[in-house]
C-alpha positions in Angstrom: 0.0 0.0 0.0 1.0 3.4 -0.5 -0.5 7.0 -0.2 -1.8 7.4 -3.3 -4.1 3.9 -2.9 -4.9 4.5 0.6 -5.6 8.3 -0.3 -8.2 7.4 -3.3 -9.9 4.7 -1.1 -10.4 7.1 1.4 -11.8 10.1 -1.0 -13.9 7.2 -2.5 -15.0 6.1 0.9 -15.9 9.8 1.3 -17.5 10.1 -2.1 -19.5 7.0 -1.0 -20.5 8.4 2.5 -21.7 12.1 1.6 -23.8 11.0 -1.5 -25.0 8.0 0.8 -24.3 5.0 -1.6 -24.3 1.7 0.2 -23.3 0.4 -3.2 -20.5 2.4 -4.0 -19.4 2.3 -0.2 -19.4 -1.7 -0.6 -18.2 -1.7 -3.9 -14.3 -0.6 -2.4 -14.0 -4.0 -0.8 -13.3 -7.2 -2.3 -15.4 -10.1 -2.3 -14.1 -11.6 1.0 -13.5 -9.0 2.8 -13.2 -8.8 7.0 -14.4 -5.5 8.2 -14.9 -4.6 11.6 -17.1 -2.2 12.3 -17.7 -2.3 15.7 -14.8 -4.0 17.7 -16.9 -5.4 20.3 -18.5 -7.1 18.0 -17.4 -10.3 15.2 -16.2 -9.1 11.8 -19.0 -8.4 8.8 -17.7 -11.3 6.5 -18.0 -10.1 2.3 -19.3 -7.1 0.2 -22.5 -8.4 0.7 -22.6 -8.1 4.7 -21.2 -4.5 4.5 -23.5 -3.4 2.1 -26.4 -4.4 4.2 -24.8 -2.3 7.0 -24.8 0.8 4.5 -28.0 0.4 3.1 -29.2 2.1 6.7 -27.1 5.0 5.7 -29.2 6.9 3.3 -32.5 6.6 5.3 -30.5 7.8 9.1 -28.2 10.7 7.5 -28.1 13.8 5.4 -26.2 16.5 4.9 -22.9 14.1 5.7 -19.4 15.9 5.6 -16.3 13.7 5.8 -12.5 14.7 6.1 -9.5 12.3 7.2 -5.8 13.1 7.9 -3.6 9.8 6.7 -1.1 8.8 9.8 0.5 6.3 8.8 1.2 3.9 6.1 3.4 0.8 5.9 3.5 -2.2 3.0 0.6 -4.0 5.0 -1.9 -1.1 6.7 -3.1 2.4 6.3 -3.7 4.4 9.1 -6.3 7.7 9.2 -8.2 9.3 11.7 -11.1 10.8 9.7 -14.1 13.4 11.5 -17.4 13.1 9.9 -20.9 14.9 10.8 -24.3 14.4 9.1 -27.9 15.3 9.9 -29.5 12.4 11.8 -33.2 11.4 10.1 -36.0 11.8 11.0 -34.6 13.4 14.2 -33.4 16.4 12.6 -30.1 16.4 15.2 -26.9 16.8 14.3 -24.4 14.4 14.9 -20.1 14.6 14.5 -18.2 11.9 15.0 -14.1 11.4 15.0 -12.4 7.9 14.6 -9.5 5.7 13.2 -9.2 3.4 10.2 -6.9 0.9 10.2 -7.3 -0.2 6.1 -5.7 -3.2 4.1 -6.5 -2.9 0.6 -5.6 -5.7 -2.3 -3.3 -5.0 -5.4 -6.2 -3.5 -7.2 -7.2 -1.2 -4.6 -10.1 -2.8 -2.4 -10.1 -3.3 0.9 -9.3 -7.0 2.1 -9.0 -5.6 5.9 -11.2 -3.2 7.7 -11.0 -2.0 11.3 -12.8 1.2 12.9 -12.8 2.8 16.0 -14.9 5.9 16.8 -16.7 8.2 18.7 -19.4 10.8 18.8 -19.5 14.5 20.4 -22.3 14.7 23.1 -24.2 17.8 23.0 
């Protein structure tokens, strides 16, 4: 992995997130992918399990903004802490939330590897 790959996951992740598209969110991991997105809880196991988790997505949120900062990179991992804040439906709140993504992507630039870890501002 380097920082060009890890960076146009991310902006794609991004893309995905703000124009809530479980498809094109799942679309940026492979077939078998592991992705943790909770780490209390098992791994999602393939595109199809982490679309299902996005397909909430566009009927919870609006208005979604997303930025990351890359940390850290090595042959294996990428490393970003990313901030992201969205309108919560039908609530009408607002919500921001910071984490970390640790990111193993494949030779062609999907993710094999996912692991989050985030939190939310009280207000």
């Amino acid at each position: 992995m380097n920082d060009k790959s890890f960076s146009k996951w991310l902006d794609a992740l991004g893309k995905a997130w703000i124009s809530r598209n479980p498809i094109a969110a799942s679309d940026l991991c492979s077939k078998n992918v592991i992705y943790f997105e909770d780490p209390f809880l098992s791994p999602l196991q393939g595109r199809e399990a982490v679309k299902k988790i996005w397909l909430d997505v566009p009927t919870t949120q609006k208005d979604v903004k997303f930025s990351y900062k890359i940390i850290s990179i090595s042959e294996d991992f990428g490393i970003a802490e990313w901030d992201a804040s969205f309108t919560r439906i039908p609530a009408n709140t607002e919500a921001e939330l910071k984490g970390i993504y640790l990111v193993k992507l494949d030779n062609n630039g999907l993710c094999t590897e996912f692991h989050q870890w985030w939190n939310s501002k009280s207000e």
